[in-house]
C-alpha positions, 0 to 999 in steps of 0.5 A: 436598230431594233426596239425590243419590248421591255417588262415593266409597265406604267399606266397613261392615258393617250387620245386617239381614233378608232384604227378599224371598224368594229362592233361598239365594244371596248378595244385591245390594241396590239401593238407590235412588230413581226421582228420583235422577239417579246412580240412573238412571246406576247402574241399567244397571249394576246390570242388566249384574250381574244378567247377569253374575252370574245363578246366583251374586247375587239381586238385590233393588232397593230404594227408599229414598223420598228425596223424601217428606212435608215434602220433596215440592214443586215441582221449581223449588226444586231445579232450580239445583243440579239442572240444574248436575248433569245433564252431569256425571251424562251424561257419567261415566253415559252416560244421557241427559236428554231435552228434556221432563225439561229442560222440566218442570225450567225450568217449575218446577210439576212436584211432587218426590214419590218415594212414587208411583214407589217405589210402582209398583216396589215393586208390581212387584216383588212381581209379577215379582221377576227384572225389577225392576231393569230396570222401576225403569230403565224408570221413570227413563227415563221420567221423565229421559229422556221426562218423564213425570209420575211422579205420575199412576197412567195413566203406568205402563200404558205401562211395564207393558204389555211384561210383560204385565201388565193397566194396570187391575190394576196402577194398582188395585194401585198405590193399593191399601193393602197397597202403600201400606203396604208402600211406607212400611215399605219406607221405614223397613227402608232407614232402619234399614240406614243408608243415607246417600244414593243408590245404595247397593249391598250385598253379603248374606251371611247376616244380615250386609252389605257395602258395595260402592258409595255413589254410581255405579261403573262396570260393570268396578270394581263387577264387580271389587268384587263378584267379590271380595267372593264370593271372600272369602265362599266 
């Protein structure tokens, strides 16, 4: 069912368009997944580039809909080789599972299903593109840290709200078709980059891409990467 990110990483170029308006700046893509534990490992990551790097990388954060259609089902399918993984991902990451997410996966009826979180980023994203990698964070430590249930719209009115950002609005949002649909054609645009699993980050330039990481990276060798794949663009 799922598709956990791996470590290691191995540089192509894939041919794709521009997935957001942006300044003609180069552009990061996150490619990830709101159940992805190396996801939620790799978001801070991703947020302290956005940082470091604001005036020269647009970043974009994209969801690639790991569990959907016959893959969603209960949590208890997955949980032996989930849970196996969870100290491994804290301890290289540094984030944290909380007690409630632990609890959710022992009990087992918790139902896998990327679409609703995608669907909240993706409706997000459109609302406040420059703080998207930060809420699709919110949204992971809602769920891995907290437990939240990420398939009940009411969830999302807490994660809104620091943004400013009306609950009633935002769930409507959420349901609403030209959300659902782009969430699914969202699906699609990250199935024909080629994306093998969970995160992938890409460097833009023009209508060409670079492969930076497959998998986590820590801060420093993702900066360095990234440094000198700018330099060599230039």
């Amino acid at each position: 069912m799922t598709a956990e990110g791996w470590r290691g990483e191995t540089a192509r170029r894939p041919t794709f368009a521009r997935m957001e308006q942006q300044p003609d700046l180069p552009e990061l893509l996150y490619i990830s997944d709101p159940l992805c534990s190396w996801c939620y490992g790799m978001s801070p990551v991703v947020q302290q580039v956005q940082a470091q790097f604001a005036g020269r990388v647009v970043v974009s954060v994209l969801c690639g809909g790991m569990i959907t259609g016959e893959q969603v089902g209960p949590i208890r399918e997955e949980w032996p080789l989930l849970s196996g993984a969870l100290g491994q991902v804290q301890q290289v990451t540094g984030v944290v599972f909380g007690p409630a997410f632990r609890a959710r996966g022992e009990e087992g009826s918790y139902v896998l299903n990327s679409e609703p979180p995608c669907r909240a980023i993706h409706a997000f994203r459109q609302l406040r593109q420059e703080q998207a990698a930060q809420f699709a964070h919110k949204v992971q430590q809602a769920y891995f840290r907290d437990g939240a249930d990420l398939n009940d719209p009411a969830t999302y009115a807490a994660l809104v709200a620091p943004y400013g950002l009306d609950a009633a609005d935002f769930q409507a949002r959420m349901q609403s078709r030209e959300i659902i649909r782009g969430t699914i054609l969202e699906f699609a645009a990250v199935g024909k980059i080629g994306v093998q699993g969970y995160p992938t980050t890409i460097l833009r330039l023009g209508s060409q891409g670079l492969i930076l990481a497959r998998g986590y990276q820590p801060y420093d060798l993702f900066a360095a990467r990234l440094e000198e794949a700018l330099r060599q663009a230039d």
